[in-house]
C-alpha positions in Angstrom: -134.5 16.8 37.5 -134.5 12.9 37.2 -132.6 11.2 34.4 -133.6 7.3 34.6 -133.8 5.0 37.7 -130.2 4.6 38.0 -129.3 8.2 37.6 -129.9 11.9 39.0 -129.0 15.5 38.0 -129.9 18.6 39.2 -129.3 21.3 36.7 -129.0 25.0 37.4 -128.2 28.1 35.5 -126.8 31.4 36.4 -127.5 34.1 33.7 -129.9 32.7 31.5 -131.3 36.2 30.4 -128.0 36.5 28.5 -129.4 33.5 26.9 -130.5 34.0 22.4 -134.2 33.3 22.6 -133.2 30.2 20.2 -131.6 27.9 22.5 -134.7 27.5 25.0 -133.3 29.7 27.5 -132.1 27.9 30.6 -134.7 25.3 30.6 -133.6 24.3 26.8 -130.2 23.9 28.4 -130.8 22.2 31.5 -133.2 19.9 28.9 -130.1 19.1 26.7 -128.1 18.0 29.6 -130.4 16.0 30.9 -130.9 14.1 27.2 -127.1 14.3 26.9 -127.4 12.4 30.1 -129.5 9.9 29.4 -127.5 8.2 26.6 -124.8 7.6 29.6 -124.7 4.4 31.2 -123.6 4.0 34.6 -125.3 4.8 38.2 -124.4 8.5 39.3 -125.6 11.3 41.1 -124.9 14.5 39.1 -124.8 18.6 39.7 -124.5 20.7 37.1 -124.5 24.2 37.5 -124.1 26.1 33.9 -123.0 30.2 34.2 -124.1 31.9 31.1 -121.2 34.7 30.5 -122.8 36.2 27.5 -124.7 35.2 24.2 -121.9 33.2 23.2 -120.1 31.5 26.1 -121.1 29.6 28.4 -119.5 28.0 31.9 -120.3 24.1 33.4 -119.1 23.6 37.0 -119.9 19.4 37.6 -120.1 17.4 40.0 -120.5 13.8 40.1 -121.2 11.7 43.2 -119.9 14.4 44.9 -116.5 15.0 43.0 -115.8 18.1 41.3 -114.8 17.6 38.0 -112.7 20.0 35.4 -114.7 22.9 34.5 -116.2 22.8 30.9 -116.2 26.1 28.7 -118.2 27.0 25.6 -118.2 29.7 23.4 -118.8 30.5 19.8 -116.4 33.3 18.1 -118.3 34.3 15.4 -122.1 34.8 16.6 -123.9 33.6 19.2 -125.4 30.5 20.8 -127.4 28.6 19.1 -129.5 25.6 19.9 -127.4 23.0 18.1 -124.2 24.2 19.9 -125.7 23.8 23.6 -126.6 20.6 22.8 -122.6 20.0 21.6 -122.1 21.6 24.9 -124.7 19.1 26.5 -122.9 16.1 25.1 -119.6 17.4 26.0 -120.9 17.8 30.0 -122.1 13.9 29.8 -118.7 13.1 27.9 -117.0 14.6 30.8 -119.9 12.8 33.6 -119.0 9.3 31.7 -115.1 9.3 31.4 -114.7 10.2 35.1 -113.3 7.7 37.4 
């Protein structure tokens, strides 16, 4: 998946069945990240590889450049995922892309 010229992800999911037909399944989620990425500035090469637990919580394992960076964890407590909170999620994964070293 190709962010801009000066940037790259590739974005996988494990699980997405356990995904609510709301949130765009695993495409809608690898599509947030990569918008969430976009609004990033900097030159990186990034992996992320999202684990979908259940309707309502959801794993990041990312890499950027090639460093692993601290695990990210979402999950909602009182329902299930909906499209606005992967995209919190989203942001939160290029928050965590942009503030490493």
């Amino acid at each position: 998946m190709s962010i801009d010229q000066s940037a790259a992800a590739e974005c996988t999911v494990i699980g997405g069945e356990k995904l609510p037909q709301e949130t765009g399944g695993a495409a809608g989620i690898c599509a947030a990240v990569t918008e969430a990425l976009k609004a990033q500035p900097g030159e990186r090469s990034v992996r992320v590889q999202i684990q979908v637990k259940s309707n309502s919580w959801l794993v990041a394992r990312i890499e950027r450049d090639g460093a692993a960076l601290p695990e990210q964890n979402m999950a909602v407590a009182d329902s299930k995922l909906t499209k606005g909170s992967v995209e919190r999620f989203a942001r939160a994964i290029a928050q965590a892309v942009s503030t490493a070293g």
